[in-house]
MARPA-692744 format. One record per residue (C-alpha): x, y, z. Coordinates in steps of 0.05 Angstrom, whole numbers, plus 5000, padded with zeros to 4 digits. Layout:
XYZ ...
//
This chain:
439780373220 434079873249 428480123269 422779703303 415279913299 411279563352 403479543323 401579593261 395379993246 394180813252 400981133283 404580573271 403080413194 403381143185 409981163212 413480623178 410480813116 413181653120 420681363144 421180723091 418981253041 424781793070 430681343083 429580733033 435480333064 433580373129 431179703159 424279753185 421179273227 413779193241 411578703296 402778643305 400578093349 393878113302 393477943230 390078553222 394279203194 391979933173 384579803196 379980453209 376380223274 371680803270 367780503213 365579803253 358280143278 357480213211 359179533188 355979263242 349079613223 349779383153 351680033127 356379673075 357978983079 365078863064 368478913129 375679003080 372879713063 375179893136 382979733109 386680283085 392079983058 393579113044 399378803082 402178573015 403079303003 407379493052 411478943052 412479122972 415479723003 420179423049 416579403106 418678733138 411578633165 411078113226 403877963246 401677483306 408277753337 406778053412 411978453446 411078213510 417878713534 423179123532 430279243552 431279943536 439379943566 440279363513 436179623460 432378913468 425278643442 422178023481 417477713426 412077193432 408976833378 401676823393 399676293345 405175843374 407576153437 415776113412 418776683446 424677003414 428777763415 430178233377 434378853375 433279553353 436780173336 430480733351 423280423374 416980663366 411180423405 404280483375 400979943405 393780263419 388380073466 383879633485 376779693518 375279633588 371378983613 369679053694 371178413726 365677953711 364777273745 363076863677 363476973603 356877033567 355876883486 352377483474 356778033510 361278373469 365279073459 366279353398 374279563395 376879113335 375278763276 373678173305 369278543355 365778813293 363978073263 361377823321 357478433341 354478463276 352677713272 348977743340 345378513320 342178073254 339777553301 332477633292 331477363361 336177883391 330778463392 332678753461 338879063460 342579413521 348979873506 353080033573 356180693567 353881383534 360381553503 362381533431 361980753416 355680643454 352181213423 354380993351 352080353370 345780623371 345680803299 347580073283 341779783333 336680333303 337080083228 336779393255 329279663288 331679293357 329879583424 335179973448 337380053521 343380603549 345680533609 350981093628 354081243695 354381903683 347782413686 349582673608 350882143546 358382543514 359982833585 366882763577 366683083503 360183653503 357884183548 351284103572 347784533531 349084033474 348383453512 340383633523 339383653445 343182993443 338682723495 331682993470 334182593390 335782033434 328981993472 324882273407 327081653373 324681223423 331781023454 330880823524 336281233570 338180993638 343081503655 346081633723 345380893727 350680403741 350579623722 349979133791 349378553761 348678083687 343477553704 342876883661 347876243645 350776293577 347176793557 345177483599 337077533597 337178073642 341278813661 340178943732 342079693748 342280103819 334980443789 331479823750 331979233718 332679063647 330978453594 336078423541 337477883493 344778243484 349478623516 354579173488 359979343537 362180063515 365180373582 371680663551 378580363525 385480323565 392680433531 396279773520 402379893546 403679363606 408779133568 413979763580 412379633664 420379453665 422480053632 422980903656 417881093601 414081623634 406281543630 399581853655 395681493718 391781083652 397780813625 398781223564 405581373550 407582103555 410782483489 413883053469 412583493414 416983093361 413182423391 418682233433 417581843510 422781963565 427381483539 432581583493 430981313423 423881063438 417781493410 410181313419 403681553386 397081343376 391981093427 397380813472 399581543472 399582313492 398382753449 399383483463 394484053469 394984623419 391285083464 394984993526 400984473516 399283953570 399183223553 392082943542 389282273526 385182393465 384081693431 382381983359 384881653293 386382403268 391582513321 394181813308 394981823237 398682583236 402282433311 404681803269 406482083209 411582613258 414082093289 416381753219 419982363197 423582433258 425281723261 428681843191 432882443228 428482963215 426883453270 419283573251 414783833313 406783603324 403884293325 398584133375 391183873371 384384143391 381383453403 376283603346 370983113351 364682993319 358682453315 352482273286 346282203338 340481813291 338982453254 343082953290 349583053278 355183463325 361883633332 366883993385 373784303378 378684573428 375384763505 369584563529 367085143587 368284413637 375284483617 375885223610 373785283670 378384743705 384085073684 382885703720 381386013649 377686733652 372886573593 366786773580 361086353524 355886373481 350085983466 345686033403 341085753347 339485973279 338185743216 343385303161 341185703103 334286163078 327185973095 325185983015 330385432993 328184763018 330784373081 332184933128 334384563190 335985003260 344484973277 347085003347 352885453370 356585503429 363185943435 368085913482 373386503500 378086883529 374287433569 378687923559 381587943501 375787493459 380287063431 376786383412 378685783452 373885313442 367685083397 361184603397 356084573338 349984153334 344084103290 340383643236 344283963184 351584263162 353284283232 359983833231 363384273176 361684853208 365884553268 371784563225 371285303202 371885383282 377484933287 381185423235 379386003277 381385773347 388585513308 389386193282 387886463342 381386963318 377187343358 369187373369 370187993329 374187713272 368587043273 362487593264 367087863209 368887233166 368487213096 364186583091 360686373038 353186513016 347986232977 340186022989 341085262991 348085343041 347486013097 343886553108 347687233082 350187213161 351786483173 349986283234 357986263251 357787033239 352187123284 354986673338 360887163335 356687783335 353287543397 360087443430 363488173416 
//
């Protein structure tokens, strides 16, 4: 059996290495048009803001080490298509440009994404996004530019607001342009968004929100951001507007995909064509609330939709339970987190919910560093089962995200929340954590 992975870092890695590990004498077959394999994107704010230095802490795992395991590892290798009724690769060699086939038994595409540039008329030196590792260098080489003091970030979702964090320990000036009215629209509810905001603006970020970029003004370099509201001196630019699926490469094939381009999947990871499965952020991934196919770019999904999809490569017949989408970010000194439905999407599916909104304290007023936590519930109006969760606060908030995350999968009630057996001591909660009170509330 031959089995061809095309990319090589979240799903895919995680894939190859779950089937090379279940079926030893398979042949697996790993094609990356990067040199770049198992790398944790999610860490390169961090690297870029000098958090640590060595950008190989963002590797999970060496290349040498999977191809120890049998993992014939191909990097700078491009799929550029396939022939699904022949079972048929279409390679390119992107450090020579040789083109060459292959063949395949079972296929899995894991290819991810890649962020979105609007057409520009002219590259600039000191415009970059901030997808890949590569990305990360340069970013972080122009960020420790001491003339580089003005920086503007286009875009208030995840990336550009992390971005932030690097820009802030830098001390630069920091500029955010979003389109939308709210920074995290497409991930909080409003009443989080507004604590967000207030961090944000407290710490002297500059928001231009409900503002869209007309025009980059300067030769080489942009000197200045002009928006439909103002205009802005930078001395660089971070383009953070979102990320598309790669997956123009499958245009000659019947893989069925969203209006975006990711490529639609089934339970046990597998696309409308016989033998080929997807995952990662090139991928579906499906809801555990309500079983429709979303596009949730997260390296959690990734890494577990992956691992699925390696076990049922072997000839296992394993099933992807579902995910919540559980999120969560650090905002300069806030930190917050969100699992399952928002009220936005609660609402847009015709859901009869009902929610909650409340603060209270992390733990008692006598131990130091009480910090105020912020809850808001989501649920089913009738019968108060949980269905979604968002926590925010200077303090515990994230892992209080993931108690909620437990509850909505085990499908508990307001009641059951107020209930909970959670833990207590001074320096942690309050004898009712402020979960049990957000559940009280909600009866």
């Amino acid at each position: 059996m031959k089995v061809v992975i095309i990319g090589a870092v979240a799903a895919g890695m995680s894939a190859a290495s779950k089937l090379k590990r279940m079926k030893p004498d398979y042949e697996v077959v790993v094609y990356e048009k990067t040199d770049i394999v198992s790398f944790g994107a999610c860490g390169l704010p961090y690297y870029v803001g000098g958090f640590f230095n060595d950008s190989n802490m963002m590797i999970a795992r060496e290349k040498s080490k999977f191809i120890e395991s049998g993992i014939d590892l191909n990097t700078f290798k491009e799929v550029i298509d396939i022939d699904s009724s022949q079972k048929k690769l279409t390679i390119k060699d992107t450090l020579t440009n040789e083109i060459f086939t292959d063949n395949y038994d079972k296929l899995m595409i894991a290819t991810g994404a890649s962020s979105i540039i609007p057409p520009l008329e002219k590259s600039y030196n000191n415009l970059t996004t901030l997808k890949d590792m590569n990305d990360g260098i340069k970013l972080r080489e122009l960020m420790n530019k001491e003339e580089n003091k003005n920086i503007v970030i286009v875009g208030a979702g995840f990336i550009g607001i992390e971005t932030i964090e690097a820009a802030k320990k830098l001390n630069k000036n920091i500029y955010l342009v979003g389109r939308s009215n709210r920074v995290l629209d497409k991930v909080f509810d409003k009443e989080i968004t507004d604590l967000l905001e207030e961090e944000l603006r407290k710490n002297n970020i500059h928001l231009h929100l409900g503002d869209t970029v007309q025009e980059y003004v300067g030769d080489e370099n942009i000197n200045k951001v002009i928006t439909n509201k103002c205009e802005i001196d930078c001395d660089l630019v971070v383009m953070a507007i979102g990320v598309k699926p790669n997956t123009s490469f499958i245009k000659n094939t019947d893989i069925k995909i969203l209006p975006n381009g990711a490529i639609i999947v089934d339970e046990y990871g597998k696309t409308s064509v016989n033998d080929i499965y997807a995952a990662g952020d090139c991928a579906t991934i499906k809801n555990l609330s309500t079983n429709e196919d979303m596009y949730v770019p997260l390296a959690t999904g990734a890494n577990k939709l992956g691992r699925i999809v390696g076990e049922n490569l072997a000839g296992a017949n394993s099933v992807f339970p579902g995910s919540l989408a559980s999120s969560c970010i650090k905002v300069l000194d806030m930190e917050a987190a969100v699992t399952g439905l928002t009220e936005e999407r609660a609402k847009a599916l015709n859901i009869n919910y009902k929610t909650s909104f409340i603060s209270n304290f992390n733990q008692t007023h006598y131990y130091p560093g009480r910090e105020r936590v912020y809850i808001k519930l989501v649920y089913d109006a009738d019968t108060k089962v949980l269905l979604g969760g968002q926590v925010a606060g200077y303090k515990d908030a994230v892992q209080r995200a993931n108690v909620l995350a437990t509850a909505i999968t085990a499908k508990m009630t307001t009641t059951q929340l107020g209930m909970l057996d959670l833990c207590y001591a001074p320096p942690f909660a309050t004898t009712w954590d402020v979960l049990n009170i957000a559940g009280n509330v909600s009866k």
